[in-house]
C-alpha positions as CSV (number, residue, x, y, z in Angstrom):
1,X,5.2,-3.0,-16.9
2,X,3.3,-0.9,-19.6
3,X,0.8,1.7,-17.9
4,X,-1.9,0.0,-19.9
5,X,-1.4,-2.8,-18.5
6,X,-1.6,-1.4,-14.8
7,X,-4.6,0.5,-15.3
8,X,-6.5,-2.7,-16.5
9,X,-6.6,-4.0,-13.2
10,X,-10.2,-3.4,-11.8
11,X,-9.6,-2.7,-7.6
12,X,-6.6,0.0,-7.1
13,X,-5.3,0.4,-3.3
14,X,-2.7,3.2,-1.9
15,X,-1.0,1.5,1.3
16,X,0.7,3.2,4.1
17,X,3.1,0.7,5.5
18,X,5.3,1.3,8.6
19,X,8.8,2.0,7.2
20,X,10.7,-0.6,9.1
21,X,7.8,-3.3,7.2
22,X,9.8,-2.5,3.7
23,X,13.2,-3.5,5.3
24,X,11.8,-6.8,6.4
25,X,9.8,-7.6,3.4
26,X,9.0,-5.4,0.8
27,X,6.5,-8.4,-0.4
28,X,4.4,-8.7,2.3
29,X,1.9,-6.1,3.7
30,X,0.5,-6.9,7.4
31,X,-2.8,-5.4,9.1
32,X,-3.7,-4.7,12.5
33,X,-7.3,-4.2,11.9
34,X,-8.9,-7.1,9.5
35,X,-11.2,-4.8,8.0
36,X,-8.2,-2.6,6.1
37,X,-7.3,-6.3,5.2
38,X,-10.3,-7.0,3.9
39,X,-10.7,-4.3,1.4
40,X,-7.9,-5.8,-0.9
41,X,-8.2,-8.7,-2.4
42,X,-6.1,-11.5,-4.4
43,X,-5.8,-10.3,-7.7
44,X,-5.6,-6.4,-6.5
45,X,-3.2,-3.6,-7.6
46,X,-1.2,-2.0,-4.5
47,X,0.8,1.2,-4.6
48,X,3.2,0.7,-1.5
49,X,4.0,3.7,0.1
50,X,6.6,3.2,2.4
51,X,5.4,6.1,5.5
52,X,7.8,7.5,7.8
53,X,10.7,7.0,4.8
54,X,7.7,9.3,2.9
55,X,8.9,7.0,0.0
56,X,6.7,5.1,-2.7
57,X,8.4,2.0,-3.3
58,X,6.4,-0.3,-6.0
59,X,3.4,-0.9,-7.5
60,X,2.3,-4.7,-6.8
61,X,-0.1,-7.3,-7.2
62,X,-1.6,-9.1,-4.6
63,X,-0.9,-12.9,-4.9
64,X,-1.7,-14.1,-2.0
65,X,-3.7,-13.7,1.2
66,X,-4.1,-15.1,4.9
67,X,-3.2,-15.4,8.5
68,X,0.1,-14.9,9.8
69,X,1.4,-16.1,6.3
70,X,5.0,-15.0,7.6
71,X,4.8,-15.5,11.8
72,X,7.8,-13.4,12.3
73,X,6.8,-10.3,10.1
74,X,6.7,-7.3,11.7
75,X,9.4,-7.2,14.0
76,X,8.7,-4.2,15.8
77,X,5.2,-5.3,16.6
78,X,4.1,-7.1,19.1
79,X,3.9,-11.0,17.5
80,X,1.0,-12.2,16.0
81,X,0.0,-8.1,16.0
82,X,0.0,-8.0,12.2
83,X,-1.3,-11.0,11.5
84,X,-3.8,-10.4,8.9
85,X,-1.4,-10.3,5.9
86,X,-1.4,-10.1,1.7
87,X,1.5,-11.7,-0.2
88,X,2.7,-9.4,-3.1
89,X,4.2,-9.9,-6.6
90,X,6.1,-6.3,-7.7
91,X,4.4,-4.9,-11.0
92,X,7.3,-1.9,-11.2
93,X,9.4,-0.5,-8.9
94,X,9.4,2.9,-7.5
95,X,11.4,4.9,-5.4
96,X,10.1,8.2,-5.3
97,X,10.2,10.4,-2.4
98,X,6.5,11.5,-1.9
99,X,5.0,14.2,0.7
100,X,1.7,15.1,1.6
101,X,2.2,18.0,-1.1
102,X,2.0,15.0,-4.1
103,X,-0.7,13.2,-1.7
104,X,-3.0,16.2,-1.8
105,X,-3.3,15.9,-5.5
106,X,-4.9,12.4,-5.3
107,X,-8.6,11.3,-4.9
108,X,-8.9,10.5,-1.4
109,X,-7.2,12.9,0.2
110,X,-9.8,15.3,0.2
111,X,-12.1,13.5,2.0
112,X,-9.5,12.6,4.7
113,X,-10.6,14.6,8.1
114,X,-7.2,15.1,9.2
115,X,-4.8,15.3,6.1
116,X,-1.6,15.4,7.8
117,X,-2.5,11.8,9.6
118,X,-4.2,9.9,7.2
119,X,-7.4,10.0,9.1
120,X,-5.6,6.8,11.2
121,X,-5.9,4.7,7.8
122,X,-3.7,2.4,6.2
123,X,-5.9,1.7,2.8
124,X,-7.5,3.7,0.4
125,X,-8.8,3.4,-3.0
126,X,-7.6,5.2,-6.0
127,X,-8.4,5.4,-9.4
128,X,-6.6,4.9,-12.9
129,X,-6.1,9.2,-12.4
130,X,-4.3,8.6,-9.3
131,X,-2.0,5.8,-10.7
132,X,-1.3,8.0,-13.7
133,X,-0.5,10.8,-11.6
134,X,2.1,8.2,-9.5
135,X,3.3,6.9,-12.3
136,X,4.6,10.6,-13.4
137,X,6.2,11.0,-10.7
């Protein structure tokens, strides 16, 4: 898809999804905490990043959104854990390794408190910078 295209959409989210989420369904994200989940929205732009595998793997939009939309996702949770889950459509794929070296360099980061754990965070916004940067990779 033409980086034009991807910057056009108006809410941008980075998510940090548990590497063994990817192998189960790369088009589903799953939350423990409903307010993460709440932050994105139908219609959104997500830049999986796949943590532990310290791998982007797409950039997606978000096409649909409930509870327990797939019952059996996240297979090395306890069921019904991440129930609070977005359906995704993949934009372009990536597979790019990506470290907290790349991470630094985008807009969030410096407000994390503890930059090697995320602050304990799945979501955070970036901006059309940020996916540009990404998309470079």
């Amino acid at each position: 898809m033409e980086q034009e295209k991807l910057m056009s959409y108006q809410n941008k989210w980075f998510v940090l999804h548990h590497k063994s989420l990817f192998y189960e369904n790369q088009n589903l994200i799953g939350f423990r905490d409903p307010d993460q989940w709440r932050r994105i929205k139908v219609g959104d732009l997500v830049v999986y990043y796949q943590a532990g595998a310290t791998k982007l793997r797409g950039i997606y939009e978000v096409i649909n959104s409930g509870i327990m939309l797939d019952p059996t996702f996240g297979k090395a949770f306890l069921h019904g854990e991440l129930k609070h889950q977005h359906e995704l459509k993949m934009l372009q794929q990536l597979w790019t390794s990506f470290h907290q070296e790349e991470a630094k360099l985008l807009s969030f980061h410096k407000d994390l408190k503890n930059r090697n754990r995320w602050d304990g965070r799945e979501v955070f916004s970036i901006n059309n910078n940020d996916l540009k940067y990404i998309l470079s990779l």
